[in-house]
N, C-alpha and C positions, 0 to 999 in steps of 0.2 A: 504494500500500500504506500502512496507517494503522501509527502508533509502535508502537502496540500489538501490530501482526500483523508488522511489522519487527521488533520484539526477540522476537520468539516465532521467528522464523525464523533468529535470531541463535545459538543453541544457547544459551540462560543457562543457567549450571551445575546442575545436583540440587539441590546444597546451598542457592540463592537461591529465592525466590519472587520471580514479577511481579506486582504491586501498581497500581492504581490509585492515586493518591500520598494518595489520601481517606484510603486503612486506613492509614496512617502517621501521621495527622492526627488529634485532638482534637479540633478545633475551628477557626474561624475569626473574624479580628474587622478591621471596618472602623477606622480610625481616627476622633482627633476631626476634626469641622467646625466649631469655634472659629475664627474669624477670627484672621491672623497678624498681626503688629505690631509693631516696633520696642521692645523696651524690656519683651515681657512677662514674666510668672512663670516659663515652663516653656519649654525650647528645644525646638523641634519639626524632627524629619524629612520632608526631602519627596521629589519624584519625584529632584533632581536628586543629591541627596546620595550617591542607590546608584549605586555607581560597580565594575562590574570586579567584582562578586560579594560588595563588602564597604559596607558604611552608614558614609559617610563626615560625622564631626561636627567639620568644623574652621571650617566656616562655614553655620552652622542659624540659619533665622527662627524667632521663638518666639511665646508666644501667653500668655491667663489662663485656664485651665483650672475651671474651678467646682471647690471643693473637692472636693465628694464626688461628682464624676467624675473627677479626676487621677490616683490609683492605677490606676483602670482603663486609663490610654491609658498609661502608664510600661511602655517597654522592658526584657528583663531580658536579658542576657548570654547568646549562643547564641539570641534570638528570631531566625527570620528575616521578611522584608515581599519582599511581591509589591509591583510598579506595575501596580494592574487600569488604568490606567484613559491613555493618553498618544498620541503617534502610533504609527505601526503600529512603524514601527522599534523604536519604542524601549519600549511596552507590553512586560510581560510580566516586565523587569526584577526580581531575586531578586538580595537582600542580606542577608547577615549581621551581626549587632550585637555588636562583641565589646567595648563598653566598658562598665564602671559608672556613668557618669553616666546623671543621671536626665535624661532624655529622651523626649517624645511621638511621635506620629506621628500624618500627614494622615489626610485621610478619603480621600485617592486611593488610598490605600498598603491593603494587608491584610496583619495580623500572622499567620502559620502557626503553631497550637500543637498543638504536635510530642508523638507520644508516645514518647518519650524510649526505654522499654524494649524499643523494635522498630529507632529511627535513631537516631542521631549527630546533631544540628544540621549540621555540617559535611560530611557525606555528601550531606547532601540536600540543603544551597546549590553543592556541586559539581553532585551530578545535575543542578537545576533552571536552571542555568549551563550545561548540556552542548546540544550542536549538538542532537539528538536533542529533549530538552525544551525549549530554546527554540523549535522547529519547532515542536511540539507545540501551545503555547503562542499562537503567531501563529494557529496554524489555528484554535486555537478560539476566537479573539477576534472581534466582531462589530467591524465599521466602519461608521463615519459620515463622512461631510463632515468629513478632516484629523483626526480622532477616530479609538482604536480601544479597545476593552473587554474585557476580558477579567471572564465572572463565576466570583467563587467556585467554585461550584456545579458548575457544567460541569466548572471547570480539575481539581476534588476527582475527578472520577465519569472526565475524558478523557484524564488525563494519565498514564500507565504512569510505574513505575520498580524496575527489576531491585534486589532486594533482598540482599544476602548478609550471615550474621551477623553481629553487631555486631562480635566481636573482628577480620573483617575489612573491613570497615568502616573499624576504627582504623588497621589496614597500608595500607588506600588512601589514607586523608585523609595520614599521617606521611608516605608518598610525594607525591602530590601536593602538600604542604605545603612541603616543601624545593624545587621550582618556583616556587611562590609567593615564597619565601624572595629566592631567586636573582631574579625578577623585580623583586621589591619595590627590593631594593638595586644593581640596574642599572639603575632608575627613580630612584629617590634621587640616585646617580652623574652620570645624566644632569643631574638638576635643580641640581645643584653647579656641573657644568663650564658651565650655561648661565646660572647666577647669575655664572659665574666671565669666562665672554666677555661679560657685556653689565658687567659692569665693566671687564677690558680694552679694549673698545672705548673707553669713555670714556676713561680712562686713554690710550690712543693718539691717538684723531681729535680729540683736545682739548686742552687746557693740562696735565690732570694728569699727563702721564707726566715734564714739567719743574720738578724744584723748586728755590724761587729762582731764576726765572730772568727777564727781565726780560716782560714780556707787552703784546699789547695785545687791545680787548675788541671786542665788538659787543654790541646788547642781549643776549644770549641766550647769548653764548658767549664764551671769552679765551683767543687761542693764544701758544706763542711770539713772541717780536719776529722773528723770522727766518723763520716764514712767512707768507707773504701771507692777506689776506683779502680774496678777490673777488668776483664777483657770477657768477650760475648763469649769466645772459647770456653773459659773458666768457669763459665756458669748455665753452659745448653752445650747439647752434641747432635750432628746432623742429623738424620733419620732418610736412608734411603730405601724403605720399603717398597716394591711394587705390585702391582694388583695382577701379576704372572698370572692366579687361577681363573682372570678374567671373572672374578663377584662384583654385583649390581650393588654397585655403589652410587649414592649422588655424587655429582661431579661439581664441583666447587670453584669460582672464579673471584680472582684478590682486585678488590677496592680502593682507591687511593684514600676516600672519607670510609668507606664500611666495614673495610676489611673483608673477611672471608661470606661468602654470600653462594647463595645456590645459584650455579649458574642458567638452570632451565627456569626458574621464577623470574630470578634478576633481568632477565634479558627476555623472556617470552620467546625464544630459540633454542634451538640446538646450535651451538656455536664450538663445539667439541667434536672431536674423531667417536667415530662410532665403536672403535676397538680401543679400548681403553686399558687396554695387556702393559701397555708399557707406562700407563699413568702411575704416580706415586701417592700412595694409600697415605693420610693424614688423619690420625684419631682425635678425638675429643683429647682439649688439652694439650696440643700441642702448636705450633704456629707454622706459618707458610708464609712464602714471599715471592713475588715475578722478578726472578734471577734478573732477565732484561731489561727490567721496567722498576727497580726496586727504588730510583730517582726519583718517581710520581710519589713516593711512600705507600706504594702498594705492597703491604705487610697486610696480615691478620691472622685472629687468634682462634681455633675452630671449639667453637661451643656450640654445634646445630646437630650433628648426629654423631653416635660412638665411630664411624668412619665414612670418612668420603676421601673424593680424589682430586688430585689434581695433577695438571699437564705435567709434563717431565720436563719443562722448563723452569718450573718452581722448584723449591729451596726448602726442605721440610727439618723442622730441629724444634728438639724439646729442652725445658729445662730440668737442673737439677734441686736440691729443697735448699740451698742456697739465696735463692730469689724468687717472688713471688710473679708469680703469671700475670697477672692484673696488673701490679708494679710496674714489670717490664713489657709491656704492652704499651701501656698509657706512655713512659717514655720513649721507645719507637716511635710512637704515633705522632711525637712532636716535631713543630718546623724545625727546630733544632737538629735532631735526627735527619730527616727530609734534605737538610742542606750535608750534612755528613754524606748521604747516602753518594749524595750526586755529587761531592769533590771526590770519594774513595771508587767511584762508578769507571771501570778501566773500559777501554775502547775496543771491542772485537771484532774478527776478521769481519764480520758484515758490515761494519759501524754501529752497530745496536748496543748500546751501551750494557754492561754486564756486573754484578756483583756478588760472583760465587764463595761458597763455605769457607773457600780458605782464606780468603779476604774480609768479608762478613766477621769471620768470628774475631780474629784480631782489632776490631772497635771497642773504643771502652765505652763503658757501662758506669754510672753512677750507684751503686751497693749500699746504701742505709741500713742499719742493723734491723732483723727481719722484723721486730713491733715497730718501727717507724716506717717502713715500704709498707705495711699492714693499715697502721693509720693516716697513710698517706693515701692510698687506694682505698680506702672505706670512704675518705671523704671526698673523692674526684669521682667516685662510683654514685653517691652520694646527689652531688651537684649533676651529673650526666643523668638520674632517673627523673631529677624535676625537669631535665628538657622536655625529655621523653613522653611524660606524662602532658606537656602543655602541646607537646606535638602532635599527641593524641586529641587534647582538645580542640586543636587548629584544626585536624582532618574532621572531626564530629560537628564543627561549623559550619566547615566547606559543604559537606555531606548534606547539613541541614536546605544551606541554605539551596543547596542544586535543587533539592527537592519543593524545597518554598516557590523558585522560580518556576518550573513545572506546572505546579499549582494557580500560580496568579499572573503567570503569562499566557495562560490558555482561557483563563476566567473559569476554571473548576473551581476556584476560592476567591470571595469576593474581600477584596478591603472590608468595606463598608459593613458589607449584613454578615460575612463569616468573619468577625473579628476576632470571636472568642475563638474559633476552632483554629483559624491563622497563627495566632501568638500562643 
């Protein structure tokens, strides 16, 4: 069934018209194709900037505009922009501009102009945001070869949108506005407490949590005098296990922010050999790393099942009761680390940069006597469950409010007479 013959069977109120989103429309406009560049007159908008339904300007390439074309590609407050033109996922993309800086936009992007006395701006970056219209959207986009397109023309004449008066219009967007609200500042929240744990990390698994106090250093790092610093040898030994009797293992691929992750969830693919004989078997409790790639800080720690695998590229090693998992995890994980990886990262026959066991283990390692790695990692474990828990709240917003837009951009929930059921 087409969008179109779905919300016709959806019951839309008397009071709405459904529209092809063209009658809503004035006009349309490509952006410029001025080359971007470092340093130019005019900041320009591109595919990546529309972000979640809004035109994000806090980091824009810009470009030199010819005089008497630059009014013409300038943004004005309430425009919105399509991405005609990206992969399939992500084609399709509708943003709203709600700032007064002067600002361009690509020639990927097309500006929507709106006739004002029929929509809201903001109705109709919800709508074209909604499950519904982005469907809509995909289907009518042509693909290429990793290419997909979406043209004007078609999207103006194929794309339905349930219409209701403007004054309610404005009770939809004020409702669905306080969602955004709530998300926005549980997104905010988030990006604090995790500005706030990669400074107590340092602050822990380093010198600074001691002041004045006496220290010694290594290149890269300076702990207390009273913990040791020793070498990754000293304290983990490789593990080259392999899965020879070919057992159905999950197959496991390393993250630069996650670490160890299933790779057939992770990716929605098969991205692994189908013979898996020669992959190296990693149990619960021990850690792994992409030998080639260990410069991204694609490390992790496997807590998902008692075994799984991974490529024969990786780098599998446990530790000893010397140091704590958790401990020495959290410090890998740090930029500190990340920048070690990629100065000790030696150049191989392919150019692929490499950093095998016998290199690896001679790194030093920062060693606190095992009750302060303990309460050190109790309290960075500690601070990582309130992310967790508020990033759980972010998703149960978003969640909510997907479903809220469903509801009240089809008129199965009325502002007005379904208030109590709405809220």
């Amino acid at each position: 069934m087409s969008s179109l013959n779905l919300l016709k069977s959806a019951t839309i109120p008397s009071s709405w018209r459904l529209l092809p989103v063209g009658k809503v429309l004035l006009d349309s406009q490509y952006g410029t194709n001025e080359p971007t560049f470092e340093g130019g007159d005019t900041k320009v908008i591109g595919m990546k900037d529309i972000q979640n339904g809004k035109i994000i300007t806090d980091d824009l390439t810009s470009s030199s505009l010819p005089k008497d074309e630059r009014e013409k590609y300038l943004l004005h407050r309430g425009d919105l922009l399509i991405n005609r033109t990206n992969s399939y996922d992500l084609v399709g993309k509708v943003g709203i501009f709600e700032s007064d800086e002067e600002v361009a936009f690509a020639s990927y992007l097309v500006r929507l102009i709106i006739d004002r006395t029929q929509i809201r701006p903001e109705y109709l970056n919800y709508w074209l945001n909604s499950f519904i219209a982005q469907t809509t959207i995909k289907r009518i986009a042509t693909r290429a070869i990793g290419q997909a397109n979406v043209n004007p023309t078609e999207f103006k004449k194929h794309c339905p949108i349930p219409l209701p008066p403007l004054s309610e219009q404005k009770d939809i967007i004020d409702l669905l506005s306080t969602w955004d609200q709530a998300i926005e500042k549980t997104e905010e929240l988030i990006s604090e407490k995790e500005n706030h744990l990669r400074s107590l990390s340092v602050s822990l698994l380093y010198r600074k949590r001691y002041a004045n106090v006496d220290t010694h250093f290594t290149k890269w790092f300076s702990v207390p005098r009273h913990w040791e610093i020793t070498k990754i040898g000293q304290i983990a030994k490789e593990i080259t296990l392999k899965n020879t009797t070919g057992e159905s293992l999950p197959v496991l691929s390393c993250t630069k922010y996650d670490g160890l992750v299933d790779s057939l969830k992770y990716f929605d693919k098969q991205i692994y050999s189908e013979d898996t004989s020669t992959y190296k078997v990693v149990k619960k409790g021990q850690f792994a790393y992409a030998t080639n790639h260990i410069e991204e800080g694609s490390i992790g720690y496997q807590d998902l099942y008692p075994k799984g695998l991974v490529s024969p590229m990786y780098t599998v090693f446990e530790t000893n009761n010397e140091i704590i998992d958790g401990f020495l995890y959290k410090v890998l994980k740090t930029e500190t680390y990340r920048h070690i990886f990629e100065i000790n990262t030696s150049a191989s026959v392919d150019r692929r940069g490499s950093l095998r066991w016998n290199q690896f283990s001679l790194l030093p390692i920062p060693l606190p006597p095992l009750k302060e790695q303990e309460e050190i990692n109790d309290s960075l474990d500690l601070a990582s469950k309130e992310i967790t828990l508020l990033k759980q709240i972010l998703e149960a917003y978003r969640k909510q409010k997907r479903g809220l837009m469903q509801k009240l951009l089809t008129g199965q929930w009325r502002v007005k007479t379904d208030l109590e059921e709405v809220v």
